[in-house]
C-alpha positions, 0 to 999 in steps of 0.5 A: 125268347128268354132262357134260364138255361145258356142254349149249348150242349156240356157235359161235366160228367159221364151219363148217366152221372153219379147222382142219376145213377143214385136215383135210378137205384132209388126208382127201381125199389119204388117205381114199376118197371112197367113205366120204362125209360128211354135215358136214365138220366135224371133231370132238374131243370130246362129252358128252350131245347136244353135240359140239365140234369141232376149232374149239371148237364145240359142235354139237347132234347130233341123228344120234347117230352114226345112234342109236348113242349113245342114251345120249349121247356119252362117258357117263363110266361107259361110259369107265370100265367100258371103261377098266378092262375094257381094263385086265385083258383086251382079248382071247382071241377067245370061241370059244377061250377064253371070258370072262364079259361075254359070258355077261352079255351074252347073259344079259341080252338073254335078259332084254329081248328080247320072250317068255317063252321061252328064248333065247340069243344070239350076238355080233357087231361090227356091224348087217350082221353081225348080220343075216347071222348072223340069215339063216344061223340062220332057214336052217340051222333051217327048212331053206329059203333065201328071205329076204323084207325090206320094200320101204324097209329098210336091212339093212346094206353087205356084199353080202347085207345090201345085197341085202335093202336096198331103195335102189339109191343109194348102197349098191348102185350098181354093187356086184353081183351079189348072193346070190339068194333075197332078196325085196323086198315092199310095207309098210305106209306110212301117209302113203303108201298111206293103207291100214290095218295089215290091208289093208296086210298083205293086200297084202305076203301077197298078194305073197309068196304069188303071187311067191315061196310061203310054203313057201319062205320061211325068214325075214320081216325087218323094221325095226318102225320103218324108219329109213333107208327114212324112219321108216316106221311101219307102221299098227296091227296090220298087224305083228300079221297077218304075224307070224299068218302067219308062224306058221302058215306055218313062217316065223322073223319076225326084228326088225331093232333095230339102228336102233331098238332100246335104249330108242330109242323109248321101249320097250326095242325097237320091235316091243313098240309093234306087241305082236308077239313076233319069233322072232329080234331083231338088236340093234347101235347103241345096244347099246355105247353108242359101243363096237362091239357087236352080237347076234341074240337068239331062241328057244333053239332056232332059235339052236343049230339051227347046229352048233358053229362055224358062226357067231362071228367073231374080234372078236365079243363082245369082252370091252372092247365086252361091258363097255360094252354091259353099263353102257349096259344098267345105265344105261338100267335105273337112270336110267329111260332108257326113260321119258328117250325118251318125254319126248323124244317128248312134247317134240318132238311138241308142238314140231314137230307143227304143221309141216304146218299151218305149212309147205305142203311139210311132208308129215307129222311122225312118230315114237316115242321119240327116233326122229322124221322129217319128210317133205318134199314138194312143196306140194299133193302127196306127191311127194318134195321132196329139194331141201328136205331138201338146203337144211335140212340144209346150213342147219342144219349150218352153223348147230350142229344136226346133223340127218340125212337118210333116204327112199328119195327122200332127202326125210325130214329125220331126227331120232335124238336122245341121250334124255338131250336136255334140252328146252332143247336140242330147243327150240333145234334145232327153232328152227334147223330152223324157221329152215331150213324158212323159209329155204327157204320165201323161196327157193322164192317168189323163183324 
């Protein structure tokens, strides 16, 4: 893997620098403070898991841009593949006049995705895109318009995908009325509800049979592993037992990827860890590699159950983001990426699984792949503890590491790192995150 930034953490000034502090102030007189900001510190350019900042320095990012850069920033093949691609033809829009990296695209996907049948795709600009998709194509097939999601998702910001998010702040506050016919239901959170996959699994059904009937539903959604709902892992086979269910009851079960998909997690997408094959799969994020590219991808006959016209849009599947998409896939293939996230994972647990023994308001540590959370709580209890995720996060911001924060309670400290993360790195990060932790330890005892 080539670098055009050195892989270590140096910082040159103060952060945010003065130039950052210059740009915020030029931001808050032109841009909407509706679009909020975790660090104020503005970047110029990044390579692998390091970022520079306009300063001159080099953050360790362990957000990705929230999973996006799964391959790591500015993958020169990535450039190149764009840069030529941008070079010959930038766009017709598919649905007029069609162009082979889409067909590449969807073939490939076809190839990935869980099940041996036959499937197509379709093309979109970004995750909420693909899941309104994915809602349009489970209701145009099965003919009915329930949605159920599971209670901590995050489906994306438009007005649908906001209905199927379970938080209120900040996604939806004062932003109704949203679309009917969207249910919210129990999932199965281990450190929580301390329930089995199966007992877990009676609950949600139990749930949609007494407040909603199966015979309504058109579609399950669900994120294998939930990323902004806190990197909820639900119990073993308890994904197994809806999907049963789903089954016998005409239900689509769609595999929300978006955050989690692409080699993330050590598999190329999370619901193979839960062996479960999902009738559709929507797919964003890590998928262009940094470029805007998005998919739902299921079986051949759920996707064309909508009559021609019925779903595309201007952008989707453009011809400069279908090439990025199509080198990401090639790299991740080659260079044994899937193999990159679980050395991430096995480095990480042994690094940090100790945290709750160490610290007493360190709930639980989790995680698959590159794709970890650390539960914050107030010691001797599981209430949420999001003065502790607010006091480690602004430490470690300050000090190069950038790490992001998730929970329905704002209290699990997040943890998306590029898979091609070197072990020197991750060591460093979860020093300064320690630093943090123990930071935070002290001023709680001095109160």
């Amino acid at each position: 893997m080539e670098f055009t930034v050195e892989q270590e953490r140096k910082l040159v000034t103060d952060l945010p620098g003065p130039k950052s502090k210059a740009l915020q102030q030029r931001r808050e007189a032109s841009v909407s403070r509706g679009a909020g900001t975790l660090a104020n510190i503005y970047m110029e350019q990044g390579s692998g898991a390091i970022l520079r900042d306009v300063d001159g320095n080099q953050l360790i990012d362990l957000g990705c841009g929230i999973g996006v850069t799964t391959i790591g920033h500015a993958n020169p093949e990535v450039a190149a593949a764009v840069a030529e691609q941008a070079a010959r033809l930038t766009h017709t829009l598919f649905t007029v006049t069609p162009y082979e990296n889409y067909v590449k695209v969807a073939e490939k996907l076809a190839q990935l995705t869980p099940g041996d049948f036959e499937k197509h795709s379709i093309l979109v600009n970004s995750g909420a895109e693909a899941v309104e998709n994915a809602v349009k194509i489970a209701r145009k097939y099965t003919g009915r318009r329930v949605i159920v999601a599971l209670d901590h998702a995050f489906h994306g910001r438009t007005n649908l995908t906001m209905a199927m998010t379970y938080r209120p702040w900040p996604e939806r506050a004062g932003m109704g009325p949203f679309p009917g016919d969207i249910f919210s239901v129990p999932i199965s959170y281990p450190f929580r509800d301390g329930l089995s996959g199966a007992e877990a699994a009676e609950r949600t059904i139990d749930y949609i049979e007494t407040h909603i009937g199966a015979s309504e539903v058109a579609a399950f959604f669900a994120e294998p592993i939930q990323g902004d709902g806190g990197i909820v892992i639900p119990a073993e086979g308890y994904f197994q037992r809806i999907a049963n269910y789903c089954r016998r009851n005409g239900i689509l079960f769609v595999a929300d990827e978006i955050q989690a998909g692409i080699a993330r997690t050590g598999k190329w997408f999370s619901i193979e860890h839960h062996d479960v094959v999902p009738d559709l799969v929507t797919i964003a994020k890590g998928l262009g590699g940094g470029m805007p590219i998005a998919a739902v991808t299921g079986r051949a006959e759920v996707m064309d159950a909508v009559q021609p016209g019925g779903i595309g849009g201007t952008f989707g599947g453009n011809p400069v983001s279908a090439a990025a998409a199509l080198k990401v896939l090639e790299i991740i293939e080659r260079d044994d990426l899937l193999g990159e996230a679980q050395r991430v994972e096995r480095t990480l647990r042994e690094r940090i699984g100790g945290w709750p023994q160490r610290y007493s308001f360190v709930g639980e540590v989790r995680g698959r792949g590159a794709m970890f959370g650390v539960e914050l709580v107030l010691p001797g209890t599981k209430k949420p503890n999001p003065e502790a995720l607010k006091h480690v996060i602004s430490y470690a911001t300050s000090r190069g590491v950038i790490p992001l924060d998730s929970g329905s309670w704002d209290s699990v400290l997040r943890f998306l790192p590029s898979v091609v993360i070197s072990d020197a790195l991750i060591d460093d990060a979860m020093s300064v995150i320690e630093e943090a932790l123990d930071d935070f330890e002290v001023s709680v005892n001095q109160c």
